[in-house]
N, C-alpha and C positions, 0 to 999 in steps of 0.2 A: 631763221629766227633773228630778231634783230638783238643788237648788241647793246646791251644794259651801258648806260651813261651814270656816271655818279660825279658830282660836283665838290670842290675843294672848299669847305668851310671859313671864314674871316678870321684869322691869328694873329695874322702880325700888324705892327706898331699904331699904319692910319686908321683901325678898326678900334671901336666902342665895344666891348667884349659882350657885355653884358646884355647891350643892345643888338648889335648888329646879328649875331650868331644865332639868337632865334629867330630873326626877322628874315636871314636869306636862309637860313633850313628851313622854315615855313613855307618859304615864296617856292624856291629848288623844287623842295615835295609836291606843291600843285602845279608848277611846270612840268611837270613829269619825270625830274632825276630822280632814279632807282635807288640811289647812296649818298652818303652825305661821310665823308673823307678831313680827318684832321694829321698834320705832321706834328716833329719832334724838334726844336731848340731850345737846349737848355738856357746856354747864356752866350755873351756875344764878345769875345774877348778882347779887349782894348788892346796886350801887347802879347804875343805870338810868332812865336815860328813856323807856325801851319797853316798853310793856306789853305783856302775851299777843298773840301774833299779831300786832304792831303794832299793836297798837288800844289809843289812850293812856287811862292808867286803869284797865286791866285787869290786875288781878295775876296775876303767875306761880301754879300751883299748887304744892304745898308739894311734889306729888307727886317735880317735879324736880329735887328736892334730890337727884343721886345717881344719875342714868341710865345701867345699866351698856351700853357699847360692844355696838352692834346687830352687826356681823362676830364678835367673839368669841361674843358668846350663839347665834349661830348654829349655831359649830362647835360648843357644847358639845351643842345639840340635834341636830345634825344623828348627833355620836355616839353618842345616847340612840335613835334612830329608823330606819326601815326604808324608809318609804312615804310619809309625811307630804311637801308640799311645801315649802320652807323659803322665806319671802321674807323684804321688806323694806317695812316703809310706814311711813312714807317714808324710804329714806337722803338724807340734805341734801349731794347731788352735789358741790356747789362748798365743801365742807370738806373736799374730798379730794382728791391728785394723781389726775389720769385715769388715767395707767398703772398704778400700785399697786392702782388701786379696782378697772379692768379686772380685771388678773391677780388678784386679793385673790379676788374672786368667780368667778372662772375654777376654782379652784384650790379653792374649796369645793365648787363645783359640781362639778369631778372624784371630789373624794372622797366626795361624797353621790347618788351615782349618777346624776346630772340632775334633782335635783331644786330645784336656785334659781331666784327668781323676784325680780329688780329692778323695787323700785319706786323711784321716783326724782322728788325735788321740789329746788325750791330755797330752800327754809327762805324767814325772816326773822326771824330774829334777828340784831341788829348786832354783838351782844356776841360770841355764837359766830363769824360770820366775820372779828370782830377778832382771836381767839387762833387761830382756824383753818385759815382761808380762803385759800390763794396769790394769788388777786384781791380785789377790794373788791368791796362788794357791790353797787354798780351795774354789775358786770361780770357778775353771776351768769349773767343766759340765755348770755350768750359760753363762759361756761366749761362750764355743762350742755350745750352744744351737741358740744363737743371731749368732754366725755365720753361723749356718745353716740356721737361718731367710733373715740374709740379704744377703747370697748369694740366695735365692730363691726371694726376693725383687730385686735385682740389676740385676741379670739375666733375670727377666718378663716381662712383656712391660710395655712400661712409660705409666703415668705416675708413678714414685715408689717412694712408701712410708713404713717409720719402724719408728715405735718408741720405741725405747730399752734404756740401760745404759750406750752401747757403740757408738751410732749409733742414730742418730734423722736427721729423712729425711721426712720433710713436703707434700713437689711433687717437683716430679724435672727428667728430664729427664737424666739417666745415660747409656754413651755410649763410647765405642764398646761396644755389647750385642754379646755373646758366638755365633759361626758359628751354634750351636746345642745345646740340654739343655747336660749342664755337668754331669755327672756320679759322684756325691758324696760314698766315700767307707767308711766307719769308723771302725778302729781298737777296736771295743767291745768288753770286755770282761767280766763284773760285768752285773748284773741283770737291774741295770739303763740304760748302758751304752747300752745293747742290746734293750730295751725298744727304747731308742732314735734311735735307728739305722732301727728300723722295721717300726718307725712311721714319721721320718723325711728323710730318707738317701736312697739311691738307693740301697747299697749293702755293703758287708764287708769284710775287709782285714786281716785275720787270719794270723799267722806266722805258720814257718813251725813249728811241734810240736810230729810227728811223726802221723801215717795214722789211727790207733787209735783213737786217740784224737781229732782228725779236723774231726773225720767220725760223733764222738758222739756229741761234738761240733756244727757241720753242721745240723745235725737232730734237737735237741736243738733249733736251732733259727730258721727254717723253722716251726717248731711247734708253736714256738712264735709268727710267721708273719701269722700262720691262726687264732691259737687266736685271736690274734689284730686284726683280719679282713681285713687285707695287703692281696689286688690282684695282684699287680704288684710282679713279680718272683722278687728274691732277687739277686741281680748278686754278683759275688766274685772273687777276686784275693789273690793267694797265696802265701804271701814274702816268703822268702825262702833264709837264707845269711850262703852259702857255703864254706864251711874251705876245702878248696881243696887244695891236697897234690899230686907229681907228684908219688909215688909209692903206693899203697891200704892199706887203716889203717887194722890193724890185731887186735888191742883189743879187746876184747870183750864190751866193753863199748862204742864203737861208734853210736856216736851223728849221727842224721838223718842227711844226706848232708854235711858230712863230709868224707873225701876220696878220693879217682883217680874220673878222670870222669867217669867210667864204677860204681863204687860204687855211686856218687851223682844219674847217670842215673835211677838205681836201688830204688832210695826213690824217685825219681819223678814219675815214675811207680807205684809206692806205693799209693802214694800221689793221684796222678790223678785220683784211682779208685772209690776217692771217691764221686768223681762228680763235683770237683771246677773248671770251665772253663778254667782258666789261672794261669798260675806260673810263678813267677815272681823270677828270679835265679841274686842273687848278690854276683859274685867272686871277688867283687874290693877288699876286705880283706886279701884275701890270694894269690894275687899274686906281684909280683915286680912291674910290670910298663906298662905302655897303649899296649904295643906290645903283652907281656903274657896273658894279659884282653883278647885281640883280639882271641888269638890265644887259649886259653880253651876256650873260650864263641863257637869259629867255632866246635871242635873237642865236646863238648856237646852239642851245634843244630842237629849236622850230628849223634851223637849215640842217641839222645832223639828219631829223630822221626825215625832212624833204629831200633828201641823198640819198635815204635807203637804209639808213648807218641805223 
């Protein structure tokens, strides 16, 4: 079976929101991507002690200077589209009330016929759960926790009830209710983090990391899911954010999915043999402007599955 491709939607800064985000969900969907993928930047902090990912020293990239809100780019794709699946990698959970995020995603997923897919991590940026956040950020797995609760509370039939620290719902009827139950994915990666993933969440959102590591990784947490006693298979999707260059990097140090398209083709091949369903390819980084998006996103559909991928 071949390996479902889903495409990284236009967010940041050189992208026309309005415009561009229905015009390459559109195009995506009749080239044949499976999914149509937005991320999460709150804001972009001018002064800081934290660098990228927490790792000091590491600068922000300019890219997010400007990230348009991943639920609205949604809806606007989701209006542009028919089939495509719509997710999220990663929404940063604990920036958000559980009940609004619930119903927020409830309510798109009604109107886009069943086709949302929640991915779901808990960031680390201090800045953003400073202007964000209802908890502090050493609260974060508590509150991902309550969010997995009351999205499975808000999603089930009425009457629904939670009682949490964020969230207190007596009974009460909450509606639109999802076209289908939603696909929660969680970006796990500590011993907790995959604990929660095996016992609350449908499946998990790895980054690309080279075929390696997502192979021994991937083993790893399906050994985990029989331990725990988890019958339901584990489903997964593979971000993957592409530094694509129009002539083939020659260093010897090249980064997985960095390169021409015939090089990214090559680590998605890689990749896929390891058994993760879907990859999820986001070139909005490395190209100029919605038309470029368009036009790598075609020329790697057409060599992915001339590969076999």
């Amino acid at each position: 079976m071949a390996t479902r491709l889903g495409l990284g939607l236009p967010q940041n800064k050189q992208y026309d929101i309005g415009r561009d985000v229905p015009d390459v969900a559109r195009a995506a969907e009749e080239m044949g991507y499976e999914s149509l993928w937005v991320y999460e930047r709150a804001l972009f902090p001018l002064e800081t002690s934290q660098g990228l990912y927490g790792i000091e020293g590491l600068p922000w990239p300019d890219s997010y200077r400007g990230v348009a809100e991943p639920l609205v780019t949604l809806t606007l794709a989701a209006a542009a589209t028919s089939r495509a699946r719509l997710g999220t990698s990663v929404l940063v959970a604990p920036l958000h009330l559980p009940f609004q995020l619930a119903k927020a995603l409830a309510t798109l997923d009604a109107a886009a016929g069943g086709r949302v897919v929640a991915g779901l991590g808990t960031g680390w940026s201090l800045d953003e759960y400073a202007a964000a956040s209802p908890r502090p950020f050493e609260e974060r797995g508590k509150v991902l926790d309550e969010v997995l609760d009351v999205c499975h509370a808000v999603w089930g039939p009425d009457p629904v009830s939670h009682e949490g620290v964020l969230a207190q719902i007596s009974s009460a009827v909450v509606a639109p209710k999802p076209a289908r139950p939603i696909p929660i994915l969680l970006a796990a990666a500590g011993g907790a983090a995959r604990r929660r993933l095996v016992d609350k969440a449908d499946g998990w959102m790895p980054m690309g990391m080279g075929a390696e590591r997502l192979a021994a990784q991937w083993r790893e947490l399906q050994d985990l899911a029989a331990e725990r006693g988890r019958t339901a298979p584990l489903q997964a999707v593979l971000r993957t954010n592409a530094d694509y260059s129009r002539k083939a990097y020659d260093g010897p140090d090249r980064a997985p999915f960095q390169g021409s398209v015939d090089q990214i083709v090559e680590d998605l091949a890689a990749h896929a043999e390891v058994g993760i369903p879907e990859i999820l390819v986001d070139l909005q980084f490395s190209v100029r402007d919605a038309e470029e998006l368009k036009d790598v996103a075609a020329q790697l559909y057409t060599a992915a599955r001339a590969a076999g991928i």
